[in-house]
N, C-alpha and C positions, 0 to 999 in steps of 0.2 A: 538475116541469120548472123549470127554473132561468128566474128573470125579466132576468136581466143578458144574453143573449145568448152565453153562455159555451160553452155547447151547439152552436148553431148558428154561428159561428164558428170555433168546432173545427171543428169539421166541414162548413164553406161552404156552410151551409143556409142560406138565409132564411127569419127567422121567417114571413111570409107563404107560405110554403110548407109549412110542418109546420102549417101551419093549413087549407090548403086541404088536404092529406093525412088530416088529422084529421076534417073532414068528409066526404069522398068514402067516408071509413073507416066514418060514424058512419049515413052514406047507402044506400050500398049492400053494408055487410056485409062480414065476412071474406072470402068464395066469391069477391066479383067484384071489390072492390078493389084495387089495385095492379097486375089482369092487364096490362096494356102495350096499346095498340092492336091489334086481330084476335087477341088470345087467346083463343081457350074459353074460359068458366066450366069448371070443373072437374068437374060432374055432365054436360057434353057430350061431353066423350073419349070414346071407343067405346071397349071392350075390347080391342082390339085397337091403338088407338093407348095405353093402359096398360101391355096388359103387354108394347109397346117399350118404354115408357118403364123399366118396371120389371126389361128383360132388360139394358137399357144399364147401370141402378144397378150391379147384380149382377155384372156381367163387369166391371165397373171396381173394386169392392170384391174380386175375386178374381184382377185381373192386381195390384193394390197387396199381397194375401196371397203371392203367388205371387212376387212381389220381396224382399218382408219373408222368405220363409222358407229364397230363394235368400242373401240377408246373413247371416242369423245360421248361416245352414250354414257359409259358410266362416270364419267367427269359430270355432267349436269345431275344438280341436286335432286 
């Protein structure tokens, strides 16, 4: 990471911040870092709050196919 603040700057971080981030990270792990106030941890979703999550991906990647396949139909002569 760059020591001149170039980084955080760009990008209106304060260094004092990617450092409390870097411990919270180094603290409590992938799983539960960064969740946001009242998130799950990730091993607490129920199955059923998954596979909403996993039906919303799925209908979103297949209304963007379903547009994609409407464009290039009327492009061909």
């Amino acid at each position: 990471m760059p020591r001149d603040g170039s980084l955080t700057h760009s990008q209106n971080v304060y260094i004092s911040q990617l450092h409390k981030w870097q411990l919270q990270l180094k603290t409590k792990g992938t799983e539960s870092a960064f969740r946001g106030p009242g998130a799950k941890p990730l091993a607490e979703y129920s199955e059923v709050e998954r596979l909403k999550r996993e039906l919303k991906l799925v209908t979103e990647e297949r209304d963007i196919l379903k547009k994609a396949a409407a464009y290039f139909a009327r492009e061909l002569p």
